[in-house]
N, C-alpha and C positions, 0 to 999 in steps of 0.2 A: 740260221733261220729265225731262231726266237728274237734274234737285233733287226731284223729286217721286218719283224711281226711290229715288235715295238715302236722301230720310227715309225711305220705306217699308223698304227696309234694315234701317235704325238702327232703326226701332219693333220691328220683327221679333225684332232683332238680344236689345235689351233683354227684349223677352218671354220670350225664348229664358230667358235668366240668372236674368230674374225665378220661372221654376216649377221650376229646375234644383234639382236636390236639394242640391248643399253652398252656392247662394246664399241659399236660405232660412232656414237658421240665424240669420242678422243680427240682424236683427226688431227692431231698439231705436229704429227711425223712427215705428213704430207700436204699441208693447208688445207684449205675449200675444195673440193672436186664438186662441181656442179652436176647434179643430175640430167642424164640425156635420155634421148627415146620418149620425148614425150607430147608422143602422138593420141591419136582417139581412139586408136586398135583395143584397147585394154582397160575394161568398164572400174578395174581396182586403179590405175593410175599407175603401175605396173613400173613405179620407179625404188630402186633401189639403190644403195651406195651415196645417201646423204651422209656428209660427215660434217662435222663441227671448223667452222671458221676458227681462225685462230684469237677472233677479239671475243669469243662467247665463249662458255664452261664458266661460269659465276655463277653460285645459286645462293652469296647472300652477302650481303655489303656492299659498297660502290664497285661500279666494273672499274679497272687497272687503268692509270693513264695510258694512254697509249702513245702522246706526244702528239699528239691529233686534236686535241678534245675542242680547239677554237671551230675548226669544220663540221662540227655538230648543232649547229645552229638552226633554227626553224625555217621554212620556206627555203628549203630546196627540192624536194623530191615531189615531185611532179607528177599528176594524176588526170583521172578525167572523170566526173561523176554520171552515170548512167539510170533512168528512170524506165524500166523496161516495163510497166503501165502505160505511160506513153506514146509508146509506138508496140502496141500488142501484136498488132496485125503481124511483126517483122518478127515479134516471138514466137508465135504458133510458128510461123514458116519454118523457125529453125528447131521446133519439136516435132514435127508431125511429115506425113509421107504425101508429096501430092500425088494424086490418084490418075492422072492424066497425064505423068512424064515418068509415074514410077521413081519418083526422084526424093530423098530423106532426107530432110534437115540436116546438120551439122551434130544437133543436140538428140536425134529420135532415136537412135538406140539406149541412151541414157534413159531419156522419157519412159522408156515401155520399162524400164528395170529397176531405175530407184523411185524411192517415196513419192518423191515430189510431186503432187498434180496441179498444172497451170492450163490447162487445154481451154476452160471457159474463165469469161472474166464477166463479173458484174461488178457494177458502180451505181452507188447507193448515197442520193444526198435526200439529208436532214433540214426540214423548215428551222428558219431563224439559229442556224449554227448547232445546234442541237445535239448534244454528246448523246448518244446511244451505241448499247453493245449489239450488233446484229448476229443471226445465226440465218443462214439458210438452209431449211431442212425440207426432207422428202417423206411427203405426209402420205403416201398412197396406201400404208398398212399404218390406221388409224392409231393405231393397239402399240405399234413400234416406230415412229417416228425417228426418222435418222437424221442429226445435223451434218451436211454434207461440206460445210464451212463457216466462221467464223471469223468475224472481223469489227473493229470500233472506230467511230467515227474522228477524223481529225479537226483541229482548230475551226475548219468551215464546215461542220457536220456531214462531210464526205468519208464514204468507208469504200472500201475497194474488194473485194472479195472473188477467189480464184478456185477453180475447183473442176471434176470430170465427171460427175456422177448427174442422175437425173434430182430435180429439183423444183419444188409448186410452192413452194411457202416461204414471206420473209417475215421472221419474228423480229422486231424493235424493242429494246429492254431499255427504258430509258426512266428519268426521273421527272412527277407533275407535279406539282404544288409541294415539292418537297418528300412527296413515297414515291419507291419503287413500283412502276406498274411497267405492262407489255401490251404491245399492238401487232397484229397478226396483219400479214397482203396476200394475197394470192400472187403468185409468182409464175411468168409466160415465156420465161427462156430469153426476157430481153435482156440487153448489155446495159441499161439505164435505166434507174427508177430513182424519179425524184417523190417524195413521201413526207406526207403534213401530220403531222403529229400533234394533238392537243396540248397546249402551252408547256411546251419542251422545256428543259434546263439549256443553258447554253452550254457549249462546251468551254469552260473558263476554268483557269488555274495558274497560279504562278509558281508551280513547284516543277523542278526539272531533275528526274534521275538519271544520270550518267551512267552505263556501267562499258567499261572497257574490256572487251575481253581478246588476250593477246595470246598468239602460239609464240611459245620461247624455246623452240626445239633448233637445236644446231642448226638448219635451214635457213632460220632468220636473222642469221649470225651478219648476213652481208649486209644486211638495214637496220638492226635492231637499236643501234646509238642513233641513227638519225628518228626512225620512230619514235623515238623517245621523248628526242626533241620537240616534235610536231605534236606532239598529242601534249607532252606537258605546255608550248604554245597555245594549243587550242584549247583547254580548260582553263587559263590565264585569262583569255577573250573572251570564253562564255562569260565567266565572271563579269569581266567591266562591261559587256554586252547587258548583260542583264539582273542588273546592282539590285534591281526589289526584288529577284528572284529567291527563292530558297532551291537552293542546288545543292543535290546529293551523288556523289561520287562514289563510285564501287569498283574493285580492279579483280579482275580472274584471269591468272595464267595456268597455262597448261602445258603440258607434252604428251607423253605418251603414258601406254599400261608399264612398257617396260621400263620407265623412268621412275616406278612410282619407290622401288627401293631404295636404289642411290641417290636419286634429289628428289621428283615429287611429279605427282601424277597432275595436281591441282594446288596453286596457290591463289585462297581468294580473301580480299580483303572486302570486309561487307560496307554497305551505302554507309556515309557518312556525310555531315557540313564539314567537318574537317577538311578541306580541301592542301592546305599545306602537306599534311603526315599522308595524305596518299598521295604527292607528288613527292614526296620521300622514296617512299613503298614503290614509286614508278622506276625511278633512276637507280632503284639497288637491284633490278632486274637485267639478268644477260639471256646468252640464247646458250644451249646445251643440249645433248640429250635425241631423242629419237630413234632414226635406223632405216626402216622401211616408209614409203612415203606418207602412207597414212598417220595419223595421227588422232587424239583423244576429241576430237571437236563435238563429237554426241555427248559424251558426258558433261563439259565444260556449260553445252550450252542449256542442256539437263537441268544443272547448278543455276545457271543464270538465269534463266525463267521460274525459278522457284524460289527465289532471294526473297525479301520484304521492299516489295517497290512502294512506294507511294498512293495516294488514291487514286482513286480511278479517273480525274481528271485532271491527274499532273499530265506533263510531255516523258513520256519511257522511250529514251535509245537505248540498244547493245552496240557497241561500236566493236568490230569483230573482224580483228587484223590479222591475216594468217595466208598462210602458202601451198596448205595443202587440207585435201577433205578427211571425212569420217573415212574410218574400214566399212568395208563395206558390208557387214554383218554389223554395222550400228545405224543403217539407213534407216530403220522403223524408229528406232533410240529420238535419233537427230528430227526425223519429219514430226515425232510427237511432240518435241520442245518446240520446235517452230509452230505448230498448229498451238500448242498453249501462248507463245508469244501473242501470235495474233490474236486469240477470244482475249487477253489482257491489253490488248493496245500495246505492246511493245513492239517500236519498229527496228529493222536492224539493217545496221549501214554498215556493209561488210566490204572491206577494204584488201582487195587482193594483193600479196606480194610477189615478187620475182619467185619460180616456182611452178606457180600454178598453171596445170595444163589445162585440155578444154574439156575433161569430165568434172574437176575441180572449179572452173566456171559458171558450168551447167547447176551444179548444184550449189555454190554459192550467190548466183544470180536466183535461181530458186529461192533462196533463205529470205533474199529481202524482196522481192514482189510477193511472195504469200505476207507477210507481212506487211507490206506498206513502206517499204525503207527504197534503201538503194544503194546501188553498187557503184562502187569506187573502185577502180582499177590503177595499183600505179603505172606508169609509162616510162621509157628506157630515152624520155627529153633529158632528165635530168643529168644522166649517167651514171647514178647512185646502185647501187647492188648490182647483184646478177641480170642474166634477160628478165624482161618480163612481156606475158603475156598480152597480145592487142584484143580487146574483147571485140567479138565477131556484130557489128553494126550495121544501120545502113549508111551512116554519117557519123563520125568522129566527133563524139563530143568537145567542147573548149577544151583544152591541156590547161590547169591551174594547177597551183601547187597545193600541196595535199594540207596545211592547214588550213590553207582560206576556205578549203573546199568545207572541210570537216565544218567550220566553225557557221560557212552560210547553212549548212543543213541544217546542223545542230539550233542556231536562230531559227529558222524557218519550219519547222516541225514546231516552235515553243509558239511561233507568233503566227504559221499560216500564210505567212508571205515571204517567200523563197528570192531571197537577191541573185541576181543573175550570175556567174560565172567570170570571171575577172582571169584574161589572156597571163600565163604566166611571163610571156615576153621574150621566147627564144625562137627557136624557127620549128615549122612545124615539120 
């Protein structure tokens, strides 16, 4: 009886270790097992059984040849860039319930339960380019003014601003003759206010901070060599793209809480001109680590919106590669980083991988319209990683390849003028 007490123990014991989130990183007994079941039923993402690819488990020095390394080259893995300001109209449809078919968005259960609020949208341009930081608040209790969002103007003095609550006032913080002063509007619930400002500052600058912030959790094991590529490509391009520039560079990887013993919950490498030693810092990075779908992305992005960026009239991306969301007891975490991104003008161009399902959409397509960014979604053109996810549209944007994509944004955010989309060249 007491051996048959004991195995039962021991089985137990092992089960325990086997679903534990830092033993499932391993994974090189059995390769990749790709995550399934990932439907919209399940507001956590309700995937479990990520294991570690067998080219990731590195957490420091070059990853291993693999006898591959020439197919690691830039411009293959294929994407599609998305601007969901753009066609708002098609976004509300897929947060909210129409009232006359009874019929719910894709995204409306998500909507009523995490952070995120997009249900209204204002668009707010500035005379003669005009860098100002906007708030729109809700002056009805004089005594308690509440700003109900936040957002700064881009290269053409256009701010975008997203929000669900009620709202009568736009404050303008901008720069005259050199001091900081503010101009107050009355505010009517419209979608557009254009606004004249007494001899504005322009919005000018040639400083551009970079910060890349990348999930290295066993998941991203099936792309994280070509990632590599493309991004140490795309910081190669900004450079000759924009030789007066002063460009700073920042890298934040992340995994999990339970990663934080055996490798590391957070590795971040702060802004520099350096741009060599953190294209180092890039390629000594593998995938590892993880467990359960969720992952650290509130904290990581936490970290990133409180780094030392530049003044407030450089260009601030986060470029924020990753395949799966926050836990969902860090949604208040994550929506406060994002809400501070945007009152700093930081936009974020988040770049979905194979993985992500469409709760994990929903809220990373959230990240960059409150912000003023945009989603990037890779596409299964290429044939590179796992599935990936088609984001839910009403027209499929160009397929390009994920540098070119990255590097027109990344130009077009500095200079205000957005190059178009360049056909990657295989079949649609």
């Amino acid at each position: 009886m007491k051996i048959r007490v004991l195995i039962l123990f021991f089985v137990l014991t092992l089960a325990f270790f086997v679903v534990g989130c830092g033993s499932m990183k391993d994974g090189y007994d059995g390769g990749y097992s790709e995550p399934v079941g990932y439907g919209i039923g399940d507001i956590e993402g309700g995937l479990a059984g990520k294991t570690t690819p067998p080219d990731g488990g590195v957490d420091s020095g070059e990853l291993p040849d693999d006898g591959n390394q020439n197919k690691y080259v830039p411009g293959q893995i294929t994407s599609c860039a998305l601007f969901d300001k753009d066609y708002f109209d098609f976004w509300k449809s897929l947060i909210t319930q129409n009232q006359e078919n009874n019929q719910s968005g894709l995204f409306f259960k998500y909507y009523s339960s995490a952070s995120f609020k997009t249900l209204k949208h204002l668009k707010i341009t500035l005379n003669d380019k005009a860098y100002g930081s906007i708030q729109l608040i809700n002056k009805v209790d004089e005594q308690k003014p509440v700003v109900v969002s936040s957002a700064v103007t881009d290269r053409n003095g256009v701010a975008n601003l997203f929000y669900d609550s009620d709202a009568n006032y736009v404050r303008v913080n901008y720069t005259k003759d050199g001091n900081a002063t503010s101009q107050e509007f009355e505010y009517h619930g419209e979608e557009e206010l254009n606004l004249s400002l007494d001899n504005p500052q322009a919005n000018v600058s040639n400083k551009i901070d970079v910060l890349f912030v990348v999930d290295t959790t066993g998941s991203m094991g099936d792309e994280i060599r070509y990632l590599k590529a493309e991004i140490e490509n795309v910081i190669e391009q900004v450079q000759l793209d924009n030789e007066q520039a002063i460009i700073r560079l920042g890298l934040i990887f992340y995994r999990d809480t339970c990663d934080a013993q055996e490798t590391y919950l957070m590795r971040t490498f702060d802004f520099t001109t350096d741009i060599e030693a953190q294209k180092r810092n890039l390629m000594q990075q593998g995938a590892s680590g993880g467990g359960d779908y969720e992952e650290a992305v509130a904290t990581a992005l936490e970290e990133a919106v409180n780094m030392e960026w530049s003044d407030q009239y450089a260009t601030k991306l986060i470029v924020h590669v990753a395949d799966a969301p926050s836990h969902k007891s860090d949604y208040g975490k994550w929506n406060n980083a994002v809400q501070t991104a945007a009152s700093k003008g930081i936009r974020i161009i988040t770049v979905a991988s194979s993985g992500v399902n469409h709760l994990c959409e929903y809220l990373f397509r959230s990240q960059s319209l409150i912000t003023d960014g945009c989603y990037v979604y890779i596409t299964n053109d290429s044939g590179i990683g796992n599935s990936h996810l088609e984001a839910t549209v009403q027209e499929r944007p160009v397929v390009e390849f994920l540098n070119k994509a990255l590097i027109r944004l990344i130009n077009g955010y500095h200079t205000g003028e957005f190059a178009e989309p360049v056909y990657y060249g295989g079949q649609n």
